[in-house]
N, C-alpha and C positions, 0 to 999 in steps of 0.2 A: 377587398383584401383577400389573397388566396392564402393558403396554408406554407407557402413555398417564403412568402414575408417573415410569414412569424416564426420559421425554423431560422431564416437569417438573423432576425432579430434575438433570439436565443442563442444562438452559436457566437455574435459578435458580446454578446453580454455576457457568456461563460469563459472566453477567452481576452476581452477586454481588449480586443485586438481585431481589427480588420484580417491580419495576416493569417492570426491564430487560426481564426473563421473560416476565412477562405479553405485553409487546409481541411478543415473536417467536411464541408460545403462541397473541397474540387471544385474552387470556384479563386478566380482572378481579385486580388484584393481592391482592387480598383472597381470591378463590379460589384462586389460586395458593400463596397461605401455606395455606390449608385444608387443601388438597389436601397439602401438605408434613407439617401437623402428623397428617393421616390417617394418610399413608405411615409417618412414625416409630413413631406409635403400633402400624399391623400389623408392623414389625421389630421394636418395643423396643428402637430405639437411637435416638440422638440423630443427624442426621444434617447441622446447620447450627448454626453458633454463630453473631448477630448480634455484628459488630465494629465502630468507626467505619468503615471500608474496606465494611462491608458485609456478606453472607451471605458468611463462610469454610464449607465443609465440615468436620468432625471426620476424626478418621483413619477410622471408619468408612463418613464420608460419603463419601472418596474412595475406599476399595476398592468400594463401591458405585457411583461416579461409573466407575472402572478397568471395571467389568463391564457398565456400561451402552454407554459408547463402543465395548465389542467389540459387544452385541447390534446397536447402530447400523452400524456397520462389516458386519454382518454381513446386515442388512436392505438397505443400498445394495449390498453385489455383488448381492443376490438379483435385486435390480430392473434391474441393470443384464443381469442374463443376460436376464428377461422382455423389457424394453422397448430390447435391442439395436439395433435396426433399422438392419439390416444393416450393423453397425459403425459405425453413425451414433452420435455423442453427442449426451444428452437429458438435461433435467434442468435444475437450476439449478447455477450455478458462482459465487461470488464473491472477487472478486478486490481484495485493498488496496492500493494505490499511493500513491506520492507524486505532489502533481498535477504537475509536469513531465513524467511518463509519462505520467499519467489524461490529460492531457490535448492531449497532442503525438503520443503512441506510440499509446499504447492503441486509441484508437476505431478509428481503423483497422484495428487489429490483430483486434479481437475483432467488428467488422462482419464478416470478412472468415473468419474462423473461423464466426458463425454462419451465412454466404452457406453454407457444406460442411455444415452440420449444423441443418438447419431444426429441429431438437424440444427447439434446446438452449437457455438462458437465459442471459446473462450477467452480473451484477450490480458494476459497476465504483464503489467505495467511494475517494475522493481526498480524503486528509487529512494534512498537513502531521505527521506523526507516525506513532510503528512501532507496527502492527499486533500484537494478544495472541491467534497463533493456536491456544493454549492453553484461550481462551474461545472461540472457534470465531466471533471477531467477520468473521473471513474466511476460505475455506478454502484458498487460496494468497495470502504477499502479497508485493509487492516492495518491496526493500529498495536503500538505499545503500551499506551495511554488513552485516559480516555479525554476527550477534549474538552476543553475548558468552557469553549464557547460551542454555540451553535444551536439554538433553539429549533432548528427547522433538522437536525439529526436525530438516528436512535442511534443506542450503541449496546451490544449484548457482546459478554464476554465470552470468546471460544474456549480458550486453555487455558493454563497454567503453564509454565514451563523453563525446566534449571538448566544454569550457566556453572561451570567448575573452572579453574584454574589448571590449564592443561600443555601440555608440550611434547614434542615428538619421542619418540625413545632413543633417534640417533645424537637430540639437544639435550638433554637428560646426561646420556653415557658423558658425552663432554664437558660439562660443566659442572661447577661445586654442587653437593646436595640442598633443597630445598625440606629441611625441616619444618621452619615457621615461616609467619609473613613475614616477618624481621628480615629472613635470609633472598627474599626477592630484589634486594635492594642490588646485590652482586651478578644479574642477571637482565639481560635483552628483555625488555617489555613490548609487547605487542599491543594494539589499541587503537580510540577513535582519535583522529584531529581533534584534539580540545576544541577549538573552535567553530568547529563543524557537528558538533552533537547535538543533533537537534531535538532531542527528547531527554529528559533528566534522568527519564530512566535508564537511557543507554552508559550511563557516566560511571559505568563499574568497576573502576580501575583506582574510585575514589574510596571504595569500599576498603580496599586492602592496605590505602597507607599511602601508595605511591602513584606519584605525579608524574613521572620522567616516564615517554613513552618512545623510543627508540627507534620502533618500526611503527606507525601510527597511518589509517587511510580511512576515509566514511563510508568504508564496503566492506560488511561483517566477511564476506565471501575473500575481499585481498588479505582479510588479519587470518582469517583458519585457513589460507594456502600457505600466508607464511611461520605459521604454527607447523600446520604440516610438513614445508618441507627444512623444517628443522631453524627458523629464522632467532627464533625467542619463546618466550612465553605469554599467554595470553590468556583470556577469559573466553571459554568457548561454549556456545549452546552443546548440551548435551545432546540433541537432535542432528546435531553434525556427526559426532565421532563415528556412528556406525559406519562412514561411507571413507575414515579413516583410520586402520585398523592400530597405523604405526603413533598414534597420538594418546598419549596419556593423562588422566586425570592427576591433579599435584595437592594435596592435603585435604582430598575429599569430605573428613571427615571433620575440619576446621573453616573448612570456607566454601559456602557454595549460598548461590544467588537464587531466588525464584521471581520469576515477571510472569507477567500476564499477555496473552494476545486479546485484541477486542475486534469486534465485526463492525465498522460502523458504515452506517444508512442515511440516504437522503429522507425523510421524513414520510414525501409525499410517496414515496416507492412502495409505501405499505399496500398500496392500492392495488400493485401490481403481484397479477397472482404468479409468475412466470421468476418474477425476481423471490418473492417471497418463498417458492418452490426451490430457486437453486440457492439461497441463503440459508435455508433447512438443511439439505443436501451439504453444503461444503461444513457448515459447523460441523455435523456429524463425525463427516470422512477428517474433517482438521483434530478435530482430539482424538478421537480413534489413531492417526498416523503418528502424531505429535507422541502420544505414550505407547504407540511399539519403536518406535526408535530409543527413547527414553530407554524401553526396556530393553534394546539390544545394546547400550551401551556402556 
């Protein structure tokens, strides 16, 4: 058996797909299945059952799957003592967020990591849904919540961080005044697809009273463009406004939200001293950015 099996065998089990596979492999899915029914054949076991959901591994596919992750875990310290340099981090990292991070927090955060460590890579993945870092679709990712399940995750909370009820000053001059929540009811609501909210947390529009969401998408980033450009009213991370001068906060001192971001980890990554390196480094730089934006706005 060479090590070139049991990265196939890993990659068709994290993506539960031959196709999926192939893609991270660059490799033909049709070899990929090959290469699989090879492998079984030199074990004489069975090591994937196709299901609707996809390639499941068998019990033996996963104590196989069990000992490949340690051989991988065990290849990336090696690499990490070689290509040290001089406690620089190197490599690739990817990281999953919700795009309100991906795209308010993050870039900054992680230009500013790779400005300290030129050899390093960072791959920022922003999708409106939580990350299976089970399949290894990410090797750290952030979350709003912490996960219900998952015994083989850590999870350490980065920040804290407030949402206000907010709208443009051009939507503002336009429309009736907004004294109470009572008076939102006469007013364009901005917000998530009820249906598509994939965190309880994200359901902040239930805080206020009101259900009617007017202008509604599962992309924090389409509800604060169309806050911005004057669309309705909306619930907006405070970590936004600074990069929107013309957007105002609406009863600040009556309503405002606080969430949590969390950092969560594949379990066995604690091993890894390179991961564990840049998961130190981004909490840091993440609450540090998170509360001067906070404070410029």
């Amino acid at each position: 058996m060479h090590w070139d099996d049991l990265r196939i065998l890993l990659e068709v089990a994290r993506a539960e797909s031959l196709t999926g596979a192939g893609r991270v492999l660059k490799m033909d899915p049709a070899t990929v299945g090959r290469r699989v029914t090879r492998l079984e054949e030199q074990l004489g076991a069975r090591l994937f059952v196709k299901s609707p959901q996809g390639y499941v591994p068998t019990p033996d596919g996963e104590r196989l799957q069990a000992r490949a992750e340690q051989a991988e875990q065990a290849f990336s310290l090696g690499l990490e003592e070689v290509q040290g340099q001089a406690g620089r981090l190197t490599g690739t990292v990817r990281i999953g967020a919700p795009d309100g991070a991906a795209n308010y927090v993050l870039p900054q955060v992680c230009a500013a990591i790779c400005d300290e460590n030129p050899g390093l890579e960072i791959q920022l993945v922003a999708l409106p849904r939580v990350f299976n870092l089970s399949k290894r679709e990410a090797d750290l990712a952030i979350s709003v919540s912490r996960p219900e399940t998952g015994d083989r995750l850590t999870v350490q909370k980065l920040s804290d961080y407030r949402l206000h009820l907010a709208a443009s000053a051009d939507y503002l001059d336009r429309h009736p005044p907004i004294r109470s929540l009572d008076d939102l009811s006469q007013h364009r609501m901005v917000g998530y697809i009820p249906d598509m909210i994939f965190d309880k947390e994200l359901d902040y529009l239930a805080e206020t009273g009101s259900r009617q969401v007017a202008l509604a998408s599962n992309s924090v980033s389409v509800q604060f463009n169309w806050v911005r450009q004057g669309g309705g009213v909306g619930i907006i991370h405070d970590f936004t406004l600074p990069s929107a001068p013309n957007v105002r906060r609406i009863l600040p001192d009556r309503f405002s939200l606080k969430r949590c971001f969390y950092l969560i980890r594949h379990r066995d990554d604690r091993k890894v001293t390179r991961l564990d390196r840049f998961a130190t480094a981004l909490g840091e730089r993440f609450r540090t950015e998170i509360h001067r934006l906070e404070g410029l706005s």
